[in-house]
C-alpha positions as CSV (number, residue, x, y, z in Angstrom):
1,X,139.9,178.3,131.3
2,X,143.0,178.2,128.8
3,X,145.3,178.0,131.5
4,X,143.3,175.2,133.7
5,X,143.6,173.2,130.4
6,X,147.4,173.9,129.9
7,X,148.0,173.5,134.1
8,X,146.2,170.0,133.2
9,X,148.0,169.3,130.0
10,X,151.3,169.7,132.6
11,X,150.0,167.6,135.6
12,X,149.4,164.6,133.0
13,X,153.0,165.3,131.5
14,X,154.5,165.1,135.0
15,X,152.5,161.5,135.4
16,X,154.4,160.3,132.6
17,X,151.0,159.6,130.8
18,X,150.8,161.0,127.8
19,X,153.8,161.6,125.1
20,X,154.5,165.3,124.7
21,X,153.7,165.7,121.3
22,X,149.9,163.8,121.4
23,X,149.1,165.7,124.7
24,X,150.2,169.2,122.4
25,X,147.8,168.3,120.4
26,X,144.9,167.4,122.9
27,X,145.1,170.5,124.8
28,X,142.7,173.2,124.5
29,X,144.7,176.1,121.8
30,X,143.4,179.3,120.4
31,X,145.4,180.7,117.6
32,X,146.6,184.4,117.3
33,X,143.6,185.8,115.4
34,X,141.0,184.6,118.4
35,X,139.9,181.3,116.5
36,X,139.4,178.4,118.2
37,X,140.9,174.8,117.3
38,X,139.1,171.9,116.5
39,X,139.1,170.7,120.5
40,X,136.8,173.6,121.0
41,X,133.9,172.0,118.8
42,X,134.7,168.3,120.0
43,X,133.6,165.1,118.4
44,X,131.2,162.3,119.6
45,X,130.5,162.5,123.7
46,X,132.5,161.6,126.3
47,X,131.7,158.4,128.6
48,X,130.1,160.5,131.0
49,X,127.8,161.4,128.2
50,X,127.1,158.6,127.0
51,X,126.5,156.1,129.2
52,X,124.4,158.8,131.4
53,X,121.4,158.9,129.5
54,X,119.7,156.1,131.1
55,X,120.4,153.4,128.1
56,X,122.0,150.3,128.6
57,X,124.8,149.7,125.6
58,X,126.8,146.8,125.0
59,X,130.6,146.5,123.3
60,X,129.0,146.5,120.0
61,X,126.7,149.8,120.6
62,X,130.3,151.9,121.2
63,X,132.6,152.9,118.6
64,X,135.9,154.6,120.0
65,X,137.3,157.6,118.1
66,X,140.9,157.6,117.6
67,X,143.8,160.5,118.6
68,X,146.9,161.5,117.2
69,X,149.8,158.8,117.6
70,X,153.6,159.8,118.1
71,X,154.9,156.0,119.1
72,X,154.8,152.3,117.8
73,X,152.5,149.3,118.7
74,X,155.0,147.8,120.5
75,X,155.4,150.8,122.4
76,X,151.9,149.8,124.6
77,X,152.5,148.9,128.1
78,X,149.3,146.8,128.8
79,X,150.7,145.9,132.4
80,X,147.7,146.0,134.8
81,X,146.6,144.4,138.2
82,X,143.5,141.5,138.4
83,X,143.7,142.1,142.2
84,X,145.2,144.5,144.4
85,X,148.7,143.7,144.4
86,X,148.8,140.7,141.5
87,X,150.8,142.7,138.4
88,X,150.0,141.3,134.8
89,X,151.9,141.8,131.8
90,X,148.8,140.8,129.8
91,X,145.2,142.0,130.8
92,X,143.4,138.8,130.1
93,X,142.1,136.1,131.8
94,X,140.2,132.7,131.5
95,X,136.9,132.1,133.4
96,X,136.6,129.4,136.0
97,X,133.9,127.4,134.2
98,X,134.1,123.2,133.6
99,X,134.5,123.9,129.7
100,X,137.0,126.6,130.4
101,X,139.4,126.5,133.0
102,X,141.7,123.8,134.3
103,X,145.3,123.0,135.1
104,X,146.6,122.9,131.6
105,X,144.7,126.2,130.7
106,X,145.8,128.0,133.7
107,X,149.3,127.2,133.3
108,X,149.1,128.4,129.8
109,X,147.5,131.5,130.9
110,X,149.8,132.3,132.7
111,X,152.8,131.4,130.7
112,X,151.3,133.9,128.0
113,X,151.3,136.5,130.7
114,X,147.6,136.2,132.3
115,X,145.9,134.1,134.6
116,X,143.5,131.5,134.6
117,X,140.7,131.0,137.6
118,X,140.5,127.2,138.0
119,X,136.7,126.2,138.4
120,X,135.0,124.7,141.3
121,X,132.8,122.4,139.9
122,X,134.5,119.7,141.2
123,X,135.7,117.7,144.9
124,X,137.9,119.7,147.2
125,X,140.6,117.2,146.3
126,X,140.1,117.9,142.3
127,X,140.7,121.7,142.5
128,X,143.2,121.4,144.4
129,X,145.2,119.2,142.3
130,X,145.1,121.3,139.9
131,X,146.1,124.3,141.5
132,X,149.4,122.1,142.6
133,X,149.9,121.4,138.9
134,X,149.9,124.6,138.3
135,X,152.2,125.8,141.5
136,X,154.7,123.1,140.6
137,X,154.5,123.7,137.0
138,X,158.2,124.0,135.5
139,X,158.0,127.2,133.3
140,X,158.1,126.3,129.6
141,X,157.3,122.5,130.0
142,X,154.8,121.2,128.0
143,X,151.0,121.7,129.6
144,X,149.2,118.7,127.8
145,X,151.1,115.5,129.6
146,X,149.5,112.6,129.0
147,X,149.3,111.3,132.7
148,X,147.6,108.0,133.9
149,X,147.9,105.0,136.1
150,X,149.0,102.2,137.4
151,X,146.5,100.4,136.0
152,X,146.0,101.6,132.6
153,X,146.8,99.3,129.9
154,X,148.0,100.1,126.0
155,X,144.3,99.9,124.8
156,X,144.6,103.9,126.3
157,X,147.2,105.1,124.1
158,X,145.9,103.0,120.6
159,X,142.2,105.0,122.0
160,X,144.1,108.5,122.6
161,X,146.3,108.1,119.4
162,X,148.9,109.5,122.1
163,X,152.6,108.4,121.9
164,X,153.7,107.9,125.2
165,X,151.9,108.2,128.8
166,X,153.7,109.0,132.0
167,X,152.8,106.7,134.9
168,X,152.3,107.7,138.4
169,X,150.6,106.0,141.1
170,X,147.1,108.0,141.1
171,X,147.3,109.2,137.4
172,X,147.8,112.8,138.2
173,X,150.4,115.8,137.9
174,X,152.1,115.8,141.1
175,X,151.6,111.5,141.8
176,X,154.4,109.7,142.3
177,X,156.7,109.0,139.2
178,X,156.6,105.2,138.0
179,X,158.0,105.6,134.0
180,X,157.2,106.4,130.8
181,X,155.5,104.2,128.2
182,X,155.7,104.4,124.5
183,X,153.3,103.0,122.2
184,X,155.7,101.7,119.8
185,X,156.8,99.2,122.9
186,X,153.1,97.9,122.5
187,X,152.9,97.1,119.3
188,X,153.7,93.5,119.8
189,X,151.9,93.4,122.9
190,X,147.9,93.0,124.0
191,X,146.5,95.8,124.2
192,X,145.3,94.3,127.7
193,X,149.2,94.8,128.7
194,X,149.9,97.3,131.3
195,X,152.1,99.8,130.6
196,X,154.1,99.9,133.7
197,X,155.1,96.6,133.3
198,X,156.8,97.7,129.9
199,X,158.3,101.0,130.8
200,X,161.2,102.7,128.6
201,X,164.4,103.4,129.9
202,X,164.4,107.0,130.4
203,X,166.0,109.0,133.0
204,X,163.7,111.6,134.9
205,X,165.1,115.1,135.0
206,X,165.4,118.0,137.7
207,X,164.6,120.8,135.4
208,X,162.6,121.7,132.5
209,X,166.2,122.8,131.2
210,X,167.9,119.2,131.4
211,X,164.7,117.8,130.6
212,X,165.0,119.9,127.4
213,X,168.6,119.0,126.7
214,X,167.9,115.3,126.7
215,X,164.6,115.2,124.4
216,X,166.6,116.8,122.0
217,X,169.9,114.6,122.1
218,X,167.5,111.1,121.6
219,X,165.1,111.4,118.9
220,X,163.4,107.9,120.4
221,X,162.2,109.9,123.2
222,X,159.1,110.9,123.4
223,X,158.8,112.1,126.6
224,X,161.1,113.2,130.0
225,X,159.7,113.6,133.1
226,X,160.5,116.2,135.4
227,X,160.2,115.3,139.2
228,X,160.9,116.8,142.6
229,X,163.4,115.7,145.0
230,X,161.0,113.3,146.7
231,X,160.1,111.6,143.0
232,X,156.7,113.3,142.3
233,X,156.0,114.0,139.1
234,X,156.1,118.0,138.3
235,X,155.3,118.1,134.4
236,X,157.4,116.5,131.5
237,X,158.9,117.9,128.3
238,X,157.6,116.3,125.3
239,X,158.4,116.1,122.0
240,X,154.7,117.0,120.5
241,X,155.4,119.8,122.3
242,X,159.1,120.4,121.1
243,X,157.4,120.7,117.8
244,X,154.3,123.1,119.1
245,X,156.6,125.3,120.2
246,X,158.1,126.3,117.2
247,X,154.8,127.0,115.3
248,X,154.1,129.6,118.7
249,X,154.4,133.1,118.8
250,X,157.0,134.6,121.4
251,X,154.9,133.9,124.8
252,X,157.0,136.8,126.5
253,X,157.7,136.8,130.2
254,X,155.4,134.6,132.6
255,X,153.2,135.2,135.2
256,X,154.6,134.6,138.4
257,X,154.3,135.0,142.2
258,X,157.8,136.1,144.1
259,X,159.0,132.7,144.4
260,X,158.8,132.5,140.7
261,X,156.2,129.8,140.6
262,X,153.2,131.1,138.1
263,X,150.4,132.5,139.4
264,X,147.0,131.0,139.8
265,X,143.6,131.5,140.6
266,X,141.0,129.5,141.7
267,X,136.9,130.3,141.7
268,X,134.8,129.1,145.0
269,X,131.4,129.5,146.6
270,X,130.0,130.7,149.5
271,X,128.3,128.0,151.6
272,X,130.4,127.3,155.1
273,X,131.6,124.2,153.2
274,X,133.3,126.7,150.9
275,X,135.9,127.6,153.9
276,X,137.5,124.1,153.8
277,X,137.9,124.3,150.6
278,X,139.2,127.9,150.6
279,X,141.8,126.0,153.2
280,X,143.0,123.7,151.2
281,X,143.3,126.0,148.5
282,X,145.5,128.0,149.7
283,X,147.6,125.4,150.9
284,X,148.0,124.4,147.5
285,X,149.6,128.3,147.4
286,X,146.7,129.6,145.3
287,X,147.3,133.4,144.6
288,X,143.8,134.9,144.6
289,X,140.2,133.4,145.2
290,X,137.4,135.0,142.7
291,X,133.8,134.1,144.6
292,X,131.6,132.5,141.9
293,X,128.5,134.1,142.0
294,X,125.9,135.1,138.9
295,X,124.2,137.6,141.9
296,X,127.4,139.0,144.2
297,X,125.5,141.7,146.0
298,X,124.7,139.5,148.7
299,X,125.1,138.7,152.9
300,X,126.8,135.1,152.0
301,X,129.4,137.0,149.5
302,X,130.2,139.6,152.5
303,X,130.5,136.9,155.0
304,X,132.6,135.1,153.0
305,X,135.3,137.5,152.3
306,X,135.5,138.3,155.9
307,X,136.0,134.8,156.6
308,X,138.8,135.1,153.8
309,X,139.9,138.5,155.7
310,X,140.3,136.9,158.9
311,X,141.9,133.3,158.2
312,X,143.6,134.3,155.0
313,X,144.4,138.0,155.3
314,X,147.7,136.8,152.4
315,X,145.2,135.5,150.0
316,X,143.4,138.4,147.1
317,X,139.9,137.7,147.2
318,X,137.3,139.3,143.9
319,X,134.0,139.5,144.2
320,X,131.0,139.6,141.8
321,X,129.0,139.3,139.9
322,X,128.3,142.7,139.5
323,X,126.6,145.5,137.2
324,X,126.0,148.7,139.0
325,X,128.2,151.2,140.8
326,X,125.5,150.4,144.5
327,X,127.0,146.6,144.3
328,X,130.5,147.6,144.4
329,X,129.8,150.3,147.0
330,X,128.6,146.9,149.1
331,X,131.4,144.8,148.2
332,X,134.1,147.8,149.3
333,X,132.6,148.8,152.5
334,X,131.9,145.4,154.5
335,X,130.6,146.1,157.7
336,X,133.4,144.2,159.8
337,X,131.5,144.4,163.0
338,X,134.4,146.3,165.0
339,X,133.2,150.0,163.9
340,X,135.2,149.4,160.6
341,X,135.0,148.3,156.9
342,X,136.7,145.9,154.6
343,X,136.9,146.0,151.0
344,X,137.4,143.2,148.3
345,X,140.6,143.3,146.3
346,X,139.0,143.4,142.8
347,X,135.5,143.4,141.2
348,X,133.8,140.8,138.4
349,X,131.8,142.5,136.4
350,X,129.1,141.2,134.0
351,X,125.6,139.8,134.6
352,X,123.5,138.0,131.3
353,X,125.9,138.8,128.5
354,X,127.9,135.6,128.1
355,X,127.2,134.4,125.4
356,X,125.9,131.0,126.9
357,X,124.2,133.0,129.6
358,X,120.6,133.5,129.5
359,X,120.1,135.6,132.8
360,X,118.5,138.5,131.2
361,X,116.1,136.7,129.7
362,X,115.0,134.3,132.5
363,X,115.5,136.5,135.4
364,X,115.4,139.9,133.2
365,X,118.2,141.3,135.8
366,X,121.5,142.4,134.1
367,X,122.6,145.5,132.6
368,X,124.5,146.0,128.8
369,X,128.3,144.9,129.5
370,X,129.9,148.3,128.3
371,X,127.5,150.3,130.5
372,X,128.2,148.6,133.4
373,X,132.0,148.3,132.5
374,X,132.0,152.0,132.6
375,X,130.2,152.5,135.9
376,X,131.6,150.2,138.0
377,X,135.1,151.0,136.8
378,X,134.4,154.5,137.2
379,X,133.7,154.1,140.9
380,X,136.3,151.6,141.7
381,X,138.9,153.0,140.6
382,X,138.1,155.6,142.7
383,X,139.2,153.1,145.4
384,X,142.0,151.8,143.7
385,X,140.0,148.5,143.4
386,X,140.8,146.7,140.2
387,X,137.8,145.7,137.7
388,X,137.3,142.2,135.3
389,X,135.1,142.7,132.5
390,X,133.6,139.2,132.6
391,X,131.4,138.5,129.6
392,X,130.3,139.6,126.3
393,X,133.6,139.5,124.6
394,X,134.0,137.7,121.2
395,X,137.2,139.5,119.4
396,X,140.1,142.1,120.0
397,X,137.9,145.1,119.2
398,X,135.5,144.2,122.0
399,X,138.6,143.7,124.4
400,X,140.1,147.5,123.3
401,X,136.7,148.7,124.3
402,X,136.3,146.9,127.8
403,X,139.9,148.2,128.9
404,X,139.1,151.5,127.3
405,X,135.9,152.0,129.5
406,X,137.8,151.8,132.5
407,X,138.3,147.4,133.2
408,X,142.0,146.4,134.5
409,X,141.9,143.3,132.9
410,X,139.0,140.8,130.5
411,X,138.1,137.6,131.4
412,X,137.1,134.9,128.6
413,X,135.2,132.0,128.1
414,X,133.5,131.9,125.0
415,X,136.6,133.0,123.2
416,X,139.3,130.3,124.9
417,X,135.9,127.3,124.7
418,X,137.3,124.9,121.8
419,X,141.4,125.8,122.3
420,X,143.8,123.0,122.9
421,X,144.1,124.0,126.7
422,X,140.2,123.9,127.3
423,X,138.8,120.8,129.2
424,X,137.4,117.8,127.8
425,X,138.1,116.0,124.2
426,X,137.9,117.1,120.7
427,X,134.5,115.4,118.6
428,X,133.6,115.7,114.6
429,X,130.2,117.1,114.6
430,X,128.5,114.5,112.4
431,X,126.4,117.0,110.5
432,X,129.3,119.3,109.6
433,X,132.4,117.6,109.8
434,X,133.6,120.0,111.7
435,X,136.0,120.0,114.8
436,X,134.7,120.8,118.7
437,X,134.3,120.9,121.8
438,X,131.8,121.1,124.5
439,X,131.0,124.4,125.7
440,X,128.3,125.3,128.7
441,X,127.1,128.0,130.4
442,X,127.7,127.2,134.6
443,X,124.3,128.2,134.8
444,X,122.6,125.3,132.4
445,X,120.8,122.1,133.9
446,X,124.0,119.9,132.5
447,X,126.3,122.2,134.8
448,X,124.1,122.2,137.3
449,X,123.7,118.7,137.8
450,X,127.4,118.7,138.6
451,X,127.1,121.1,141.4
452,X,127.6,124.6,139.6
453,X,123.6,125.4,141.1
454,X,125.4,126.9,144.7
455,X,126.5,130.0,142.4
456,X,122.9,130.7,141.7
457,X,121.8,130.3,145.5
458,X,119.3,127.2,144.2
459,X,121.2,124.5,145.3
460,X,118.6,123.9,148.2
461,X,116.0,124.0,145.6
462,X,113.9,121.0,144.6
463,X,113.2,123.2,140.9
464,X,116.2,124.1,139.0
465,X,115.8,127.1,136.7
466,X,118.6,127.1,134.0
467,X,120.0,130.6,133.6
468,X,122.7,129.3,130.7
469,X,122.5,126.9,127.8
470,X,125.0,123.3,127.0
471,X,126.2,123.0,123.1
472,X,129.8,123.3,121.3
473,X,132.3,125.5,120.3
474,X,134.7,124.9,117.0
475,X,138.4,124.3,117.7
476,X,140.3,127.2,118.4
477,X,144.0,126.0,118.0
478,X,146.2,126.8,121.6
479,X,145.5,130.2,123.7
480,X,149.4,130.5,123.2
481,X,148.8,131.8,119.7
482,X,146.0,133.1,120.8
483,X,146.4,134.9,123.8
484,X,149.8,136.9,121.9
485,X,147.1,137.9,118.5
486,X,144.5,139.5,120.9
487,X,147.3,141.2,122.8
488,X,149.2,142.4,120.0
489,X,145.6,143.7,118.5
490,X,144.5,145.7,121.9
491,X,148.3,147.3,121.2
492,X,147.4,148.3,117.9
493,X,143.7,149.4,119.4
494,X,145.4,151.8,121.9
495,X,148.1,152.8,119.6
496,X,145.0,153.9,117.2
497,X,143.6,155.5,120.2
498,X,146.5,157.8,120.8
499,X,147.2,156.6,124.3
500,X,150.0,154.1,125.1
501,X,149.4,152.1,128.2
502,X,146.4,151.6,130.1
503,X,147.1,154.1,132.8
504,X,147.1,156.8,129.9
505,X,143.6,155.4,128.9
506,X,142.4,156.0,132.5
507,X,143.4,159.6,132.4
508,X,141.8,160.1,128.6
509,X,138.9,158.4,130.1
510,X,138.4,160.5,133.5
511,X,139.3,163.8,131.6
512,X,137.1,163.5,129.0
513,X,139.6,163.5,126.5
514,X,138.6,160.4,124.8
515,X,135.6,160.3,123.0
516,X,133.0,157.9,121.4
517,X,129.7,157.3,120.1
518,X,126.7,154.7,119.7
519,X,126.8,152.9,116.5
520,X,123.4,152.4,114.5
521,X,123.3,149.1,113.0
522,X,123.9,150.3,109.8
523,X,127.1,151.5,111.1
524,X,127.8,148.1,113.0
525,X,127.1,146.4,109.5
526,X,129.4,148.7,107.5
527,X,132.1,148.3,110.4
528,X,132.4,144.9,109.7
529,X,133.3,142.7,106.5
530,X,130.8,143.5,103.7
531,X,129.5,143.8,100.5
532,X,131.9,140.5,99.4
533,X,130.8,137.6,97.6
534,X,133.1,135.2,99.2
535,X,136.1,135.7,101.6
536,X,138.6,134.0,104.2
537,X,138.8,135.3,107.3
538,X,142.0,134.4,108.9
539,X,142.4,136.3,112.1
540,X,146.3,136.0,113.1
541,X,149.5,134.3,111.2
């Protein structure tokens, strides 16, 4: 039995997955005199254990135990894949829901080192702009351009309290480029005055690097468009965002595809509609489809992906929603009528545990997110099938323990709801005073309404049943300081752990080397802030 252990100890040395001196002191020892080492009376249960006694546990239910260190935080590789094939440096991403997920969060997503899934909650023609935004996005450029019309007038920028608006010809990233207004030009001018008949003189640029160089020479600048060889407008640097950047946090190396343009993802259904705009989509050059489903174990999802096989065998497709090792068995062995099977390229798992999702209540389907974490990961990887852990996460700690349990990367919602990148405008809550934004669950009435009902199969249905809730979220400041504080935090999570990258997890995880237990909630109570009379909590500076 000693020398198993030892021959293991080796194998994992060989894989590079373990330092030598933590997997010294893992192994199983027995000392001279015949007594055993600590390893042979081990502490807490290993996921195996605990998640196979037939209860359903959620991030806050587990508590991780933690194993010898030998290397720095900043040691931590957290590299993973969202889809078979699509490398990230940062293991998070943002969900594609209308409060969540549009052009200027999925470029910052993916500028911090994720990826964000663009919602479909809108026209074909909507999506896909915003997918092109993102594809011609210069790298670095500021996200939040103020963009409009040929038509708009000043009475927009005195509204916005914005300083300048570019002007295309449809009011969009990727429009043709007309100029730039300033509102300091409309100061002695009606507010009914148009701004492209006022335009400043400033010279559009080729790069985000000249673009850069001549914001910062001409402090009456406020903005320099960047456009394409045929005069569309590709993004702008901006001097709000000259300033922004210096309060950020190091983003670190983009996402991006092998042309260097950053990755993207966009969500879509399942209806035959869906495969026009799956087209169009990835002629946009969208890098992986997730199909949007609350229920994913079903014929339209299998159809769909062969459809996706078929037409767009360069495009990743992810399927879900799923809980339970059975679904993912469906979704990696599609029956593709020729005596064969096809297999999605990643998993979305997570079904009721949103916080704006009320799926276990209504429809009392689901299963506790760290169970089903666990067993779906545990099976995929099997197949070398990448898992999301989509739901349920409200804070680094919850993030250590759904890449811990076996996910390749987290999506959030809840958690990126309110930032500066999240759709739709900032509003002082009358009651409080406080700052925020609209945040909804795809499966409430309000998101319904606007189309989100196909992902619950009841878009046919005279009755809609919501499965989420509408209300607000408090401002969250930009994912770019964001995104780096909850990655540094799962660094210092794994370096607690005693394993430093996410492969070495996997290996802790299948050999039963790391360990855990269920928290009482005494235990969650004590784990958190207590026992104060007052107290600031300031999460990142």
């Amino acid at each position: 039995q000693m020398g198993n252990a030892a021959s293991s100890t080796v194998e994992r040395l060989k894989r590079g997955r373990m330092a030598p001196n933590a997997a010294a002191k893992r192994k199983r020892n027995q000392d001279d005199d015949g007594v055993f080492g600590p390893d042979d009376c081990p502490d807490g249960f290993t996921a195996r254990q605990l998640f196979g006694q037939g209860t359903s546990y959620t991030y806050d239910d587990v508590i991780l135990h933690p194993g010898p260190i030998d290397f720095g935080a900043h040691e931590v590789s957290l590299e993973t894949e969202v889809a078979k094939g699509i490398k990230l440096r940062t293991p998070l991403v943002s969900s594609p829901m209308d409060t969540v997920t549009e052009a200027n969060m999925a470029i910052a997503m993916a500028e911090v080192g994720g990826l964000g899934f663009v919602h479909y909650n809108l026209s074909v023609d909507e999506q896909v702009s915003f997918v092109r935004a993102v594809k011609n996005h210069p790298v670095g450029s500021a996200t939040d351009v103020n963009v409009v019309d040929a038509s708009a007038t000043f009475s927009i920028l005195a509204a916005s309290g914005r300083s300048y608006a570019v002007v295309t010809d449809d009011g969009r990233l990727g429009g043709r480029y007309l100029g730039v207004a300033h509102a300091s030009d409309g100061k002695q001018l009606s507010a009914s005055a148009k701004l492209v008949d006022h335009l400043a003189k400033v010279s559009a640029k080729k790069s985000r690097d000249d673009a850069h160089a001549a914001i910062k020479a001409d402090e009456k600048l406020e903005a320099v468009p960047i456009v394409s060889d045929d005069g569309n407008l590709l993004g702008a640097e901006t001097r709000e965002y000259l300033l922004l950047r210096e309060t950020l946090p190091d983003a670190g190396a983009p996402s991006v595809d092998a042309g260097g343009r950053l990755l993207c993802g966009a969500a879509v259904g399942t209806r035959e509609s869906d495969k026009d705009r799956i087209k169009a989509l990835v002629a946009a050059g969208v890098d992986v489809v997730i199909l949007d489903s609350s229920q994913g174990d079903s014929a339209f999802q299998k159809s769909m992906v062969l459809h996706i096989r078929a037409s767009h065998p360069n495009v990743k497709v992810i399927g879900g929603n799923i809980v339970t090792r059975r679904q993912a068995y469906h979704l990696t062995h599609i029956d593709d009528g020729k005596g064969g099977t096809v297999s999605v390229d990643g998993l979305r798992v997570g079904m009721g545990s949103g916080s704006i999702c009320t799926t276990q209540e209504v429809c009392a389907v689901g299963r506790g997110q760290a169970t089903a974490v666990y067993h779906v990961s545990s099976y995929a990887r099997s197949l070398g099938v990448p898992v999301i852990a989509d739901g349920g996460v409200q804070n680094s700690g919850h993030v250590v323990k759904a890449l811990s349990l076996g996910a390749s990367c987290v999506m959030c919602g809840s958690m990126f709801a309110g930032s500066t990148e999240a759709p739709g405008a900032y509003v002082t809550d009358p009651a409080t005073g406080v700052r925020v934004k609209k945040y909804r669950g795809m499966g409430s009435l309000e998101a319904m309404q606007k189309g989100s009902d196909v992902r619950y199969h009841s878009d046919k249905n005279h009755l809609k049943v919501a499965q989420g809730v509408a209300g607000t979220v408090k401002d969250k400041g930009s994912v770019r300081k964001m995104v780096p504080y909850v990655a540094h935090a799962a660094r210092q999570g794994f370096q607690d752990l005693g394993v430093a990258s996410l492969a070495a997890a996997r290996t802790e995880l299948d050999e039963g080397c790391l360990r855990m237990e269920c928290r009482s909630g005494a235990a969650q109570a004590e784990g958190g802030v207590h026992d104060m009379h007052s107290f600031t909590k300031v999460l990142f500076g």
